[in-house]
Each structure stands twice: as C-alpha cells, then as structure tokens.
N, C-alpha and C positions, 0 to 999 in steps of 0.2 A: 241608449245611454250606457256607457259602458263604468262596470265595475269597479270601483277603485282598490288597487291593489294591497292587500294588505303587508303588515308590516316586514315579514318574514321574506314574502314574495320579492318586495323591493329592494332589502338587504339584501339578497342573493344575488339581484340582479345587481345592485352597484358594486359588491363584490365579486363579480362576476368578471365587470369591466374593468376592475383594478386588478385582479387577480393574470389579466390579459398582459402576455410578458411581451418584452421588444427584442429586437432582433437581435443584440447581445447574447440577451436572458435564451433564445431559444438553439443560439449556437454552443453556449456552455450548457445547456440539459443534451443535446446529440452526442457532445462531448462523452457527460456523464453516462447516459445510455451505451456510448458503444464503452465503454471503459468497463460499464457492469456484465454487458453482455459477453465480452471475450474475459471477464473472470469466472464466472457462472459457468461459460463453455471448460474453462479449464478445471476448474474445481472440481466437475462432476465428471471429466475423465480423467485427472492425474490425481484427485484429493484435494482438500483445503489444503491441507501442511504442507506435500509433495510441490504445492504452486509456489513460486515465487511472485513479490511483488515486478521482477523487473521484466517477467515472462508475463505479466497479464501487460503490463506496459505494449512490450513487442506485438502480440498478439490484437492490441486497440492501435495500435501504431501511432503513440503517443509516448512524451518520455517516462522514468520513475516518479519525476519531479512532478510531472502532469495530476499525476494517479494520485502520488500526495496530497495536492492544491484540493483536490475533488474529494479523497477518503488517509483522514490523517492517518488513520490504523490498518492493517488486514481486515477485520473484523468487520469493517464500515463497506466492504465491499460484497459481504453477503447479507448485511441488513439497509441495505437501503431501499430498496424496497418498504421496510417498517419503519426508517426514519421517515420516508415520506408521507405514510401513510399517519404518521403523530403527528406531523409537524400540520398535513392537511385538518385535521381532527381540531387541533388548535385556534387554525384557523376561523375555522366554521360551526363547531361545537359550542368549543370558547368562547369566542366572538361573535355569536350568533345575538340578532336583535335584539332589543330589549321585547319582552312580549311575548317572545317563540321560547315556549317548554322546550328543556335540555332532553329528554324523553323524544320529542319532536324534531327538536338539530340531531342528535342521534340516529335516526331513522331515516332522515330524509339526507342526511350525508352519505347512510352507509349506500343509499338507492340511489342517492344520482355524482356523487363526488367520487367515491371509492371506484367504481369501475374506470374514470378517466386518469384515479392515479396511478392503478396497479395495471392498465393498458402496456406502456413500455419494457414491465418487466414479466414478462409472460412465460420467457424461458427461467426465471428468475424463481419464481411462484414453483413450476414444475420441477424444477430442480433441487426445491431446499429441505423438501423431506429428509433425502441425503447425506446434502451438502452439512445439515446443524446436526449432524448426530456426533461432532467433533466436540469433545469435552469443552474446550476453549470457548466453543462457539455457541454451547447450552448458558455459559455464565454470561456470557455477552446479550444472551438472546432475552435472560431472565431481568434484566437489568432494563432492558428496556423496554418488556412489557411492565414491568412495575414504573415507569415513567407514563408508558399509555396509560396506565390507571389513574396514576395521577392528573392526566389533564382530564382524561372524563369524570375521576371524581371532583374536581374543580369546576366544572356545568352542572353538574347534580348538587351540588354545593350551595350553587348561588340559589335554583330553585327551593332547597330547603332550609334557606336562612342559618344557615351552617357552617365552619370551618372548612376549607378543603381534606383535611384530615379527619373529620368528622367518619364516624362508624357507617350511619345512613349513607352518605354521598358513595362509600366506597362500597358498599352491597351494591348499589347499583351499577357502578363502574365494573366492579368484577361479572358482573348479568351480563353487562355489554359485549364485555372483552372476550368471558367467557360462550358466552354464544354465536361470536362473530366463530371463534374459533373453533367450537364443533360444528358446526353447519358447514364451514373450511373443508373440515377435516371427512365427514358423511361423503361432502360433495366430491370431494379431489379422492376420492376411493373408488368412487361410477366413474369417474370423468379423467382418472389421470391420460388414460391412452389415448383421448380425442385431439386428433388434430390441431383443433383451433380452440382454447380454451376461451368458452360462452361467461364472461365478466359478467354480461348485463342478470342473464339467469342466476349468477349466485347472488349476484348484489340482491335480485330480488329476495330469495331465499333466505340470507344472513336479514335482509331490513324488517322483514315479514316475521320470523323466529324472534329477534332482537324488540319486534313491538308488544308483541304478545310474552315476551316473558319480562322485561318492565313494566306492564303492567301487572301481573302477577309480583314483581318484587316492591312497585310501589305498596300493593296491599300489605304486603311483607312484613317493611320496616313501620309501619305503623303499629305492627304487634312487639317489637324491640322496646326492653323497660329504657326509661330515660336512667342516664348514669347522677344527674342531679338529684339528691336526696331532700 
C-alpha cells in the first residue's frame, strides 16, 4: 500500500508542474542568460563603470533596447542572479503549504531549489566578488538584501503569529540570510579555482548550517522580553 504523500510533498510537486515554463518562457530566459553572461564576461575584464550598456548588448548580439526589456538599470545586470534567487524564495518559502514550518521551506528550498537557480549563472557567482566592490554596486546590493529579509521575515512571520515587521520573524530572517552567506563566503574561498563549481555541495552545506542555527535562533527568540507592557 503506498504512503500517502504529505502535504508539503504534494505542494511541491504541483508547484513543480506549474513552475514548468513553455517554450516562450524558455527562449526569453537563453535570451536573459546570454545577455548576463556577456556582461559578467565584460565587467570582470574591463570594470563595471568602464562597461557600457550598448557594449554588453554587442557582445550578447542583441540590441540596447533588448538588454533594457530584460534589465531596466546597469545594476540589474550584476544582481540578477539575487533577483532570482528572492523572487524564487518567494515563491516557495512564501508560498509554501499550509502545514510545512517556514524553518522547514527554508531548508528544503535552500537544498533542492537554490542549486537549479543559481545553475545558469555560474560565471556570475565566480565573478561577483569583484565585480560589487564598485561603490554603486554595494548600495544596490544592500537594498536588496534588505528585501530578501523581508520576504523571509514574512514566512517566519506567519509561523509566529506576528507582523512581518515583527522583531522575532526578522532574527530569524537575518540567521537565514546571514548563514546562507557565510557558508557562501568559507566555501567560495576552498573552491573559487575549481573548475566546475559543485552547486549541489554548497546547497547541502548552506541547508545543513542554516537548519541547525534556526534552531538555535528559535530557542533564541523565546528568551526576547515581549515589547507589550
């Protein structure tokens, strides 16, 4: 007799199927890919600033006009890679079952979602150590990690019966954020000169770290005085 699939399991799978794009949707992501890829190539030999928008154009052999449609700003063509990675978080964190711990979408996103987002932009990932050391590119970059906080503190939110602004929701958002990105940052130090960078190994590494320090930060917030008097 086989198992019946729990709730989580099932949501993933019919988001799974939905999430499954058509053949439009997969000729504008090549699009977007080679358009990141030949600015990425250029950024990290001539500079962010040194690049022009109409030189990453030539270089994907598509117009200015194109590169716009795909990234309104400069800026949008060294994080996209991190818009994607929110927007996926969104998806699947946010919008995770009714039933499945935000703790638990967390974890199980960063281990099986994250490696297939950040797949295309590989030269991307290896390059942006570099590439965001550009003043411009720190205020753009700060901006939208304070958005990723917000959509994870919005999951840890609804788990605590809380405001998305809530104090609690955002400790735990910053544990996530925070540890995705040193575990990032240990790994891509052993690992930058490898060939072929192993996604599936960090994913495990960042989901592993990231489960064991929310649970330590749930103990946490349970020691925070309530601000109600």
């Amino acid at each position: 007799m086989r198992r019946p699939r729990s709730p989580a399991t099932l949501g993933g799978v019919r988001a799974a199927a939905q999430a499954r794009p058509g053949l439009r949707e997969r000729k504008k992501q090549r699009t977007r890919e080679a358009i990141v890829r030949a600015a990425t190539r250029l950024f990290a030999e001539r500079g962010y600033q040194a690049t022009t928008v109409a030189e990453v154009a030539e270089a994907a052999e598509v117009s200015p006009s194109t590169v716009f449609a795909y990234f309104p700003a400069k800026p949008d063509l060294v994080f996209a890679l991190l818009d994607a990675v929110i927007e996926s978080a969104q998806r699947r964190v946010v919008g995770r079952p009714a039933g499945e711990r935000a703790d638990d979408a967390v974890v199980a996103w960063i281990r099986d979602d994250l490696p297939v987002v950040e797949a295309p932009y590989k030269e991307l990932m290896r390059a942006l150590p570099s590439i965001t050391a550009d003043p411009e590119l720190q205020a753009a970059e700060r901006l939208r990690m304070a958005r990723f906080e917000d959509v994870l503190a919005t999951a840890f939110a609804r788990d605590l019966g809380e405001g998305a602004g809530g104090m609690r929701a955002h400790v735990l958002a910053t544990i996530a954020l925070r540890g995705m990105a040193e575990v990032w940052d240990d790994w891509y130090a052993h690992h930058r000169g490898d060939l072929n960078l192993d996604l599936a190994d960090l994913a495990a590494r960042k989901s592993a770290y990231v489960r064991e320090a929310l649970a330590a930060g749930r103990a946490a917030i349970e020691l925070l005085p309530s601000p109600v008097s």
